[in-house]
C-alpha positions as CSV (number, residue, x, y, z in Angstrom):
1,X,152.0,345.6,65.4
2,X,152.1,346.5,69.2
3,X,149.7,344.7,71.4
4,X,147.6,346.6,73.8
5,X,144.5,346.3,76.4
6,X,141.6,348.7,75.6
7,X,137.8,349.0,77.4
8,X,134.6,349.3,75.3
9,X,130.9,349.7,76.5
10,X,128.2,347.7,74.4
11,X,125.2,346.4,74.7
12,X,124.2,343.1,73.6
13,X,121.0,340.9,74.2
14,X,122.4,337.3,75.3
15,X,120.1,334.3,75.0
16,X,119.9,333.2,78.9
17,X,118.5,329.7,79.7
18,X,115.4,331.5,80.9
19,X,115.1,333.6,77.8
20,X,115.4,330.4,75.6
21,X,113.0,328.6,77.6
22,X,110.7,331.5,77.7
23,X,110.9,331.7,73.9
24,X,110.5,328.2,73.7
25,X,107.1,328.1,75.4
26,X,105.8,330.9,74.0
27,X,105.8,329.5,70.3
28,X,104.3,326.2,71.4
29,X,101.1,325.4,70.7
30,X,98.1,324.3,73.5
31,X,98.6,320.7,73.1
32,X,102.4,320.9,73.3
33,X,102.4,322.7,75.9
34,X,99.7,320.5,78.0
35,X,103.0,317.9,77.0
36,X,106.0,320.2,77.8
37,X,104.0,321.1,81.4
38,X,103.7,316.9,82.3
39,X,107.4,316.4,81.1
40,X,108.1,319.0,83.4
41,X,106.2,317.7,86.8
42,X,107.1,314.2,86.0
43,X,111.1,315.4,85.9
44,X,110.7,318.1,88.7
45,X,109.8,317.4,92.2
46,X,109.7,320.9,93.5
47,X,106.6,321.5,90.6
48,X,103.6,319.8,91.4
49,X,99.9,321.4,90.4
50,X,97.3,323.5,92.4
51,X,93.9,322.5,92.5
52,X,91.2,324.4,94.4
53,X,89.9,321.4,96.1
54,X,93.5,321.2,98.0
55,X,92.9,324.7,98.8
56,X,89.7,323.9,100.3
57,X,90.5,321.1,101.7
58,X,93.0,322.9,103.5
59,X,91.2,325.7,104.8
60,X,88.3,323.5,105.8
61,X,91.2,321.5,107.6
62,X,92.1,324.6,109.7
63,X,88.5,325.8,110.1
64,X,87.9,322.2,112.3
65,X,88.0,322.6,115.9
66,X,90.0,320.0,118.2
67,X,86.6,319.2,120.0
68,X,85.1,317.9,116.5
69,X,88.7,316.1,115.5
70,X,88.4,314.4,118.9
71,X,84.6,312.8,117.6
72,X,86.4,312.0,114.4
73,X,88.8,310.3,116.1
74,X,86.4,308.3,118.4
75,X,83.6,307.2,115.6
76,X,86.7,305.8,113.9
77,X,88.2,304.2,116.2
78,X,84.6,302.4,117.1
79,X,83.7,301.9,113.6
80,X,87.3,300.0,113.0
81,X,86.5,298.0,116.6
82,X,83.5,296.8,115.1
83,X,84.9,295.8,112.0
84,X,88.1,293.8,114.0
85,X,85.6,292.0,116.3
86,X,83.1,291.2,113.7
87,X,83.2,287.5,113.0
88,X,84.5,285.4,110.5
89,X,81.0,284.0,109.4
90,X,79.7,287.3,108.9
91,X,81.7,287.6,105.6
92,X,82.8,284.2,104.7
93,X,78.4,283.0,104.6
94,X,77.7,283.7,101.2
95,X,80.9,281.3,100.4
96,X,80.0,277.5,100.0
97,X,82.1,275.1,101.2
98,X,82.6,273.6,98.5
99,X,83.3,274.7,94.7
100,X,83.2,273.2,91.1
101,X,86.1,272.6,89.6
102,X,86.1,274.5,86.9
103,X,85.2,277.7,88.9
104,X,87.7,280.2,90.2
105,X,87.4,282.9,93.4
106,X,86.7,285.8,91.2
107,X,83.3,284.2,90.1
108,X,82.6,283.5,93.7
109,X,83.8,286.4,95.5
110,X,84.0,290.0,93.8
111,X,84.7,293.4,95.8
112,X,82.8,296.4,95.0
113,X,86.0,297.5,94.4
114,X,87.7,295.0,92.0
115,X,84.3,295.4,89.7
116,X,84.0,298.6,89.4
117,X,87.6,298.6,88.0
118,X,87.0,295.5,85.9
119,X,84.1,298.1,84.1
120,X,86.7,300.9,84.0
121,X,89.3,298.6,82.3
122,X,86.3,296.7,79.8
123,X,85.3,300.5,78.6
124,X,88.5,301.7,77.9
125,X,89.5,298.4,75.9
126,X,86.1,298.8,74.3
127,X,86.9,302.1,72.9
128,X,90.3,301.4,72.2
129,X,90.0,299.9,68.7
130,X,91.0,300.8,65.3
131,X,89.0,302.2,62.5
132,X,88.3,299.8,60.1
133,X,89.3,300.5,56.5
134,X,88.9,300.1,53.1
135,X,90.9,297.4,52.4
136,X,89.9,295.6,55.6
137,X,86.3,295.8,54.6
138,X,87.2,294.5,51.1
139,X,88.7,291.8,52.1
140,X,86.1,290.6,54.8
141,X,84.2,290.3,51.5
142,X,86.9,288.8,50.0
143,X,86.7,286.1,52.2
144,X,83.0,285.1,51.8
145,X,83.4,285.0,48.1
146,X,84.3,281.5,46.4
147,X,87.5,281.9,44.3
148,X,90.4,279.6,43.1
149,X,94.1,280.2,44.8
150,X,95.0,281.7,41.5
151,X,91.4,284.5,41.8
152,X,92.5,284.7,45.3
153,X,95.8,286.3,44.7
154,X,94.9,288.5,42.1
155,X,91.9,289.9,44.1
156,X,94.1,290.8,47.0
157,X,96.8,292.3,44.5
158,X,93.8,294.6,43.3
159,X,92.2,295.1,47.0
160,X,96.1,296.2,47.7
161,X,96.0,299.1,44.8
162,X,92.4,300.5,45.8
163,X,93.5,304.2,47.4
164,X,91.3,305.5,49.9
165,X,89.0,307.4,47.4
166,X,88.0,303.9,46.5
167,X,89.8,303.9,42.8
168,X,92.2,301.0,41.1
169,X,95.3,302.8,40.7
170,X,97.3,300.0,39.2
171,X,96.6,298.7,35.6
172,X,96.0,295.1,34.8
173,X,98.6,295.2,32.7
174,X,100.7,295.7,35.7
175,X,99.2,293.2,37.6
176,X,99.9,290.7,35.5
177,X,103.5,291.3,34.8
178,X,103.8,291.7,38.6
179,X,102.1,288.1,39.3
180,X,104.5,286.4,35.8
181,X,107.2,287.4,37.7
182,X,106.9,286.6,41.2
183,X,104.6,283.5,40.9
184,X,105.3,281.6,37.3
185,X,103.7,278.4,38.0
186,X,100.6,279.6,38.4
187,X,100.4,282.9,36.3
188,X,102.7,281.7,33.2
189,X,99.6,281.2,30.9
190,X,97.4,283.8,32.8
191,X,96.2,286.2,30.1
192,X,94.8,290.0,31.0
193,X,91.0,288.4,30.5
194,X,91.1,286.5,33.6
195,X,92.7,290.2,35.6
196,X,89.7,291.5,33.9
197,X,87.6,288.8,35.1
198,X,88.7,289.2,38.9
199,X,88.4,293.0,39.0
200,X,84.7,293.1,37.9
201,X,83.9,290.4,40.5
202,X,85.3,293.2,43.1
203,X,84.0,296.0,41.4
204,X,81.0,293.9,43.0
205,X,81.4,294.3,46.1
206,X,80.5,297.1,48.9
207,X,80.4,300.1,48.6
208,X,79.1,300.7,44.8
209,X,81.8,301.7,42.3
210,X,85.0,300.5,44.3
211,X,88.0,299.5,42.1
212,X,86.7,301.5,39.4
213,X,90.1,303.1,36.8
214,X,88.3,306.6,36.3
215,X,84.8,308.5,37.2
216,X,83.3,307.3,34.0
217,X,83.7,303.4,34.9
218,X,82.8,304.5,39.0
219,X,79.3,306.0,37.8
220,X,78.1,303.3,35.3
221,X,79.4,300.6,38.1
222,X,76.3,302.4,40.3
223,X,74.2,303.4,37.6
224,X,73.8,299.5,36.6
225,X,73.0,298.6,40.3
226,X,69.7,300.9,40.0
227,X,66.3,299.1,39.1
228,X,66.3,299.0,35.4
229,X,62.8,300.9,35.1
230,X,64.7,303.9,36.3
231,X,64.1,307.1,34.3
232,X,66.8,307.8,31.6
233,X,69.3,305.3,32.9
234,X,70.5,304.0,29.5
235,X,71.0,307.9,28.6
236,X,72.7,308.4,31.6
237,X,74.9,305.1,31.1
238,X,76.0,306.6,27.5
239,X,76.9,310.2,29.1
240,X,79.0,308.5,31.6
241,X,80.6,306.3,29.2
242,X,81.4,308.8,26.3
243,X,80.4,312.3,27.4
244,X,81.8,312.4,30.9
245,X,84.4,314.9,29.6
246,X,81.8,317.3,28.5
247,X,80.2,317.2,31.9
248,X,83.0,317.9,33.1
249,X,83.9,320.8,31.7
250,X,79.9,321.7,31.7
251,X,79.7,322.1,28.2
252,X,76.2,321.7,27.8
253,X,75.7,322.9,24.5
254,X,77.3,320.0,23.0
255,X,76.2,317.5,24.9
256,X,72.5,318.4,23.7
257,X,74.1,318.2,20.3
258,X,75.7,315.0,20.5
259,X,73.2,312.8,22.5
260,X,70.3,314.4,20.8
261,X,68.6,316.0,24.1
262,X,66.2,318.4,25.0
263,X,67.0,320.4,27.7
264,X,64.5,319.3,30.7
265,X,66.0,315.3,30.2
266,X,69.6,316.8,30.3
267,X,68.9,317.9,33.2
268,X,67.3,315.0,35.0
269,X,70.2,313.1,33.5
270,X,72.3,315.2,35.7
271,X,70.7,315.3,38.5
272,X,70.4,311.2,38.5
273,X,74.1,311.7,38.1
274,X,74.9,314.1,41.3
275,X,73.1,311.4,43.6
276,X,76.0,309.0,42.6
277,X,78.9,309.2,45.0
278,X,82.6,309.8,43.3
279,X,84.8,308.8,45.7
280,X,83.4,305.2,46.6
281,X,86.2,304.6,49.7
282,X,85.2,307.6,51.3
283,X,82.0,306.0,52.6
284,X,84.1,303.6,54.5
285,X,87.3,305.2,55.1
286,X,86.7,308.2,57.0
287,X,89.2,310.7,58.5
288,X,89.4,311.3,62.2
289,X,88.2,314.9,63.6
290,X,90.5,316.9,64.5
291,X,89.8,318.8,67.7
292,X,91.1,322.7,67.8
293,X,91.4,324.1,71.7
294,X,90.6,327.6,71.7
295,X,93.7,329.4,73.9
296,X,91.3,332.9,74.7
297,X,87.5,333.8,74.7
298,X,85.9,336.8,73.5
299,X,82.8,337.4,74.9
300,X,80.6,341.0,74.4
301,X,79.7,341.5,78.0
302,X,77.8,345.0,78.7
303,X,78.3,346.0,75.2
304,X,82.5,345.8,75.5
305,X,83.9,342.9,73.6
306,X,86.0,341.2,76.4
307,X,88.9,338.9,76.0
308,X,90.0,335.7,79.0
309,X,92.4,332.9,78.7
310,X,91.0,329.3,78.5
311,X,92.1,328.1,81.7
312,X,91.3,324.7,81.0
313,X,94.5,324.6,79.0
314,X,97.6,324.5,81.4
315,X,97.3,323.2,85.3
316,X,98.3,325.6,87.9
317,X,101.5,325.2,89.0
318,X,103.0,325.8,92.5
319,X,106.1,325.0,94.7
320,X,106.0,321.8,96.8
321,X,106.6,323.5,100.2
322,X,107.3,319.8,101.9
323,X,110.5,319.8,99.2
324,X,111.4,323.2,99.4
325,X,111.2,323.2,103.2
326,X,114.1,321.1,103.5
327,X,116.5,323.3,101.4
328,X,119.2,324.3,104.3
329,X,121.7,327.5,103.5
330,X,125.1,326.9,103.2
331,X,125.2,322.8,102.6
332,X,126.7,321.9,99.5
333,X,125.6,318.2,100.0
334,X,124.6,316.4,97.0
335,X,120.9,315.9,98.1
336,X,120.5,319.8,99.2
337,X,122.2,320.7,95.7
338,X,119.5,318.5,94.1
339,X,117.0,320.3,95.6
340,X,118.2,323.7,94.9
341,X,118.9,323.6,91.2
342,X,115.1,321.6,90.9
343,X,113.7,324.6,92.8
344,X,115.7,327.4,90.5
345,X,113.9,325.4,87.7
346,X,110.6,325.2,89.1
347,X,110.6,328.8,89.6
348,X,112.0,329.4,85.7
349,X,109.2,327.6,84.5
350,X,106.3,329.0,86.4
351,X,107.2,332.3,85.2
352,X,108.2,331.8,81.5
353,X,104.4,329.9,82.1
354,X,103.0,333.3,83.4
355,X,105.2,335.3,80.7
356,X,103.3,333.2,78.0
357,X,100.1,334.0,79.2
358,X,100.4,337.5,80.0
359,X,101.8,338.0,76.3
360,X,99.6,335.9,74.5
361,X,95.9,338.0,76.5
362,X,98.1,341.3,75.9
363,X,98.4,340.6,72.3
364,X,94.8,339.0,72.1
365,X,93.5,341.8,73.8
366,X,95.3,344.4,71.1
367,X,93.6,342.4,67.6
368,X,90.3,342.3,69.4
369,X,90.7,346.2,69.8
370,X,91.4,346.8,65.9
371,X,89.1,344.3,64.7
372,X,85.9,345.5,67.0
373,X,84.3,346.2,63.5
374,X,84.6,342.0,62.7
375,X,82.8,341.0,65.6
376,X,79.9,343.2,65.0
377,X,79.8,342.7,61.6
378,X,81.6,339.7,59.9
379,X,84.2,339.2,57.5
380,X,83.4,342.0,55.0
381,X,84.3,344.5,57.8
382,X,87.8,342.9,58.7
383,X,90.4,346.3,58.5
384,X,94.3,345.3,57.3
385,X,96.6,345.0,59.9
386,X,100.1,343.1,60.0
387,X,102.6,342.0,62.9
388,X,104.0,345.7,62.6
389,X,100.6,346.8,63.8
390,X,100.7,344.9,67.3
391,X,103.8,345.1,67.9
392,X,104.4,348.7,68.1
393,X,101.0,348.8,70.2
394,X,102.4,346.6,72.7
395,X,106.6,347.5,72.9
396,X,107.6,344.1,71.1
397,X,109.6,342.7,68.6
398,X,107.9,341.7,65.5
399,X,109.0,337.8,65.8
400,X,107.4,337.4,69.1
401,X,104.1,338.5,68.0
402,X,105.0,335.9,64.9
403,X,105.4,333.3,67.8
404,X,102.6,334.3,70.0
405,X,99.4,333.9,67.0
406,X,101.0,331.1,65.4
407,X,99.4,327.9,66.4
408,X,96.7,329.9,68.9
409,X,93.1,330.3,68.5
410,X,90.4,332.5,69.6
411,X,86.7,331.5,70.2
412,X,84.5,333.4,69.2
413,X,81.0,334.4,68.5
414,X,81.4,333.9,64.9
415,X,83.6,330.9,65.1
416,X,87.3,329.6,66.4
417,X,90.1,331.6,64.7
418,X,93.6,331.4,64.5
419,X,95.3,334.6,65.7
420,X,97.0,334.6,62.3
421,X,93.5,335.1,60.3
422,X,93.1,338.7,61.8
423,X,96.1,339.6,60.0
424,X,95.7,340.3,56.5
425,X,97.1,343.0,53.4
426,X,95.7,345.8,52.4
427,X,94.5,347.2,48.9
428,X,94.3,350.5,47.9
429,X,90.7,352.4,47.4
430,X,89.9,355.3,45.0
431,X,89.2,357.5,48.3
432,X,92.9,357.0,49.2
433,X,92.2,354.2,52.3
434,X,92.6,350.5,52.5
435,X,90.5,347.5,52.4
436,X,91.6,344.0,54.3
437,X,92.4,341.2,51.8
438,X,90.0,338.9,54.0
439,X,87.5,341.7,53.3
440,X,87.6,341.7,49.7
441,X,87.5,337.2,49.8
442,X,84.1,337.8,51.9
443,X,83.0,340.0,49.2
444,X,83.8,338.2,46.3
445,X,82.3,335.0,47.9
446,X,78.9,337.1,48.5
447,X,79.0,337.8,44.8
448,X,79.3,334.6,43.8
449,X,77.0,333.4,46.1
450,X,74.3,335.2,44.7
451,X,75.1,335.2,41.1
452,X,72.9,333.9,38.4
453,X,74.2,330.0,37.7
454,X,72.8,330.0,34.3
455,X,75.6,333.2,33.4
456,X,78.0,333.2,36.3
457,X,80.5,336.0,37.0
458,X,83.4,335.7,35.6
459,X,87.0,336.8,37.3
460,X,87.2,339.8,34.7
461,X,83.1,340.9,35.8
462,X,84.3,340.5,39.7
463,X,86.9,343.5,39.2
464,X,84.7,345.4,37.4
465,X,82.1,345.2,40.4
466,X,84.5,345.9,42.9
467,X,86.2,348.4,40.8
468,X,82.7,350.3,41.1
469,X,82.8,350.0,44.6
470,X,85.9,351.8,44.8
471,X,88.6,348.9,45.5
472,X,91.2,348.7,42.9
473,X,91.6,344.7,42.1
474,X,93.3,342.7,38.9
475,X,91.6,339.9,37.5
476,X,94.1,337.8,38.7
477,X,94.0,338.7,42.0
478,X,90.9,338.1,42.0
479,X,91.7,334.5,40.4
480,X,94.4,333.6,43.3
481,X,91.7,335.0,46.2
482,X,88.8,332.7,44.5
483,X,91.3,329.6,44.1
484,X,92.3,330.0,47.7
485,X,89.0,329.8,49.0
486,X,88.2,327.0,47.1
487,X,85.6,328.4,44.4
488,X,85.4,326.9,40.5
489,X,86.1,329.7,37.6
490,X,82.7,330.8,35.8
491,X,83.3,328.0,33.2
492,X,82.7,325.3,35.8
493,X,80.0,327.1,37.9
494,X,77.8,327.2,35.3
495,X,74.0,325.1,35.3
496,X,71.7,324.8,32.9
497,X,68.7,326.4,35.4
């Protein structure tokens, strides 16, 4: 085969260090990118951030006349004579001459200064501290209760299988075996009585119903701490203890059968039984708040739904003219080179910065355009759209508009959204057109929000209703839209009133 040299023309996208960086920021979320910008002026000395106070500062600095700088200068200079010639007793008289010895100079002598700080530092430390949880607060209890080593051990063995819903998830059957094998001197004649023993003196303790085995033994554990002239308590001791599956599964029908009830004490029963908590832990151990900031606003001004960038997210970023002043042409020293690649970078970032944001309020601006109809109206007027939609509305490629809403939210009037939420599937209507997914959810939610509890709807009823309306639904897509938002099937929905 001969060998030969030919020329093609192509085109090809190649993936630049700017690109890549630009891609990179734009897929990161607000709080990642508050930590990718502080990475990036801690590394770079040509980046540093522009404040408007600077800006002031520096305008009010050119805005002073040398006639005024000159006062300056003199009241200064007097103020810091006064202060050299002042004399020593003027500061050192509230000292004695003498101290105790068991005092130091900071309980003596304290700058205005030096306190403030020490205030700082106290509330910070003060508010650094760690939530307390379940098995702290168990054990604190623990602690105050009079035991043998041997009651000890097995009370911190069952305090160690408590989850944080409050429930014993290791038997006592376990327990033991576990305590026969690692310590048999003490446990080698230990029988499961003494476990049991243990475990009801912590089923004791705070809150009500912790280290219970199942919701049956949680309620009675709180229905025997209420005064015994309580209304129906043994009834409701005996529904918990044999007929909890039937409540369950609201089967009320037989429970009227089997405990012999009429219908108005069934229903206090259950009511006395809904005031009881199920997950005992949760009282204690609570889960931190997460905090969502919103990347845009929409805000209706003179009628026109408007859309802004939260500003409050990233800094301003600028070039450090001190640095980049000293960049000379045509040195190749090492300190020069420094400079220059830092500077090339600097000026990378701030516009893959101002890339991100001009993409992100283009895009914004787009979904707030189609989905005018949600912000007038709510949910039930959300119209389908996918990435497909935006994309060809504002020249790009599908995956960036992926990148741009994934991880951003919108506040709005009606709530903080992720950008994802406005994008939804369509289902076909008997006029020919299509209704949003989240549409038909926010419909389905209405009817069961105002359906009658004694004979809810079922999932079959739902598409009938909707099938009326003109949207064309199966029952079980109606089933996965109810599960996803959360909502029990008819069976479980049902009350007696």
């Amino acid at each position: 085969m001969k060998q030969s040299l030919q020329l093609k023309m192509g085109q090809h996208l190649t993936m630049t260090p700017q690109l890549q960086q630009a891609i990179r920021l734009l897929q990161l979320s607000t709080l990642d990118l508050q930590h990718e910008i502080q990475e990036a002026l801690d590394s770079n000395p040509l980046l540093e951030t522009s404040d408007d106070s600077d800006e002031q500062s520096e305008i009010q600095r050119e805005i002073t006349t040398p006639s005024e700088d000159k006062n300056l200068t003199q009241s200064s200079t007097a103020s810091e004579e006064n202060t050299d010639h002042a004399p020593e007793d003027q500061w050192n008289e509230s000292i004695p001459a003498e101290l105790a010895t068991d005092s130091s100079w900071d309980d003596t002598y304290q700058s205005g200064t030096s306190s403030s700080y020490r205030d700082d530092d106290a509330f910070f430390e003060s508010n650094d501290t760690a939530e307390e949880t379940l098995q702290d607060h168990l054990n604190w209890q623990l602690n105050l209760t009079p035991m043998s080593p041997a009651d000890q051990l097995i009370a911190e063995a069952i305090i160690d299988g408590i989850d944080n819903e409050g429930y014993l998830r290791s038997t006592t059957e376990e327990i033991l075996e576990h305590f026969k094998a690692s310590e048999p001197q003490l446990f080698s004649e230990s029988e499961l009585d003494e476990i049991e023993a243990v475990l009801h003196r912590i089923q004791q303790f705070d809150p009500p119903g912790v280290a219970s085995r199942n919701l049956g033994e949680c309620l009675c554990i709180q229905l025997r701490q209420l005064p015994a002239d309580t209304p129906l308590l043994q009834q409701a001791l005996t529904l918990c203890r044999q007929y909890i599956h039937l409540l369950g599964t609201r089967d009320y029908k037989q429970l009227l059968r089997k405990m012999r009830l009429k219908e108005p004490q069934l229903q206090a029963i259950i009511v006395l039984i809904q005031s009881l908590n199920p997950y005992p832990g949760s009282s204690i151990s609570s889960s931190q708040a997460e905090y969502v900031i919103p990347d845009v606003f929409v805000e209706k001004f003179q009628g026109v739904w408007t859309v802004r960038l939260n500003s409050d997210t990233s800094p301003k970023l600028k070039i450090n003219t001190n640095y980049s002043d000293l960049i000379r042409r045509a040195d190749s020293s090492a300190d020069n080179t420094y400079l220059k690649n830092h500077l090339q970078e600097a000026r990378w970032f701030i516009k893959s910065l101002q890339s991100r944001n001009d993409t992100l309020l283009k895009v914004s601006t787009q979904i707030v355009e189609r989905q005018v109809e949600f912000f007038d109206h709510g949910e039930e007027a959300m119209k389908p759209m996918v990435l497909h939609d935006i994309a060809e509305a504002v020249e790009m490629h599908e995956s960036t508009i992926s990148r741009v809403t994934t991880q951003k939210y919108m506040h709005t009037p009606r709530g903080i959204f992720e950008l994802k939420y406005f994008f939804s599937s369509h289902v076909s209507t008997h006029d020919g057109g299509a209704a949003s997914s989240t549409a038909i959810r926010a419909v389905i939610k209405k009817m069961i929000a105002a359906e009658n509890s004694v004979k809810p709807l079922s999932d079959n009823k739902i598409a009938q209703l909707l099938e009326e309306e003109g949207i064309q639904v199966a029952r079980r897509t109606i089933a996965k839209y109810r599960e996803a938002m959360g909502i029990a099937p008819s069976n479980e929905r049902k009350c007696l009133v």
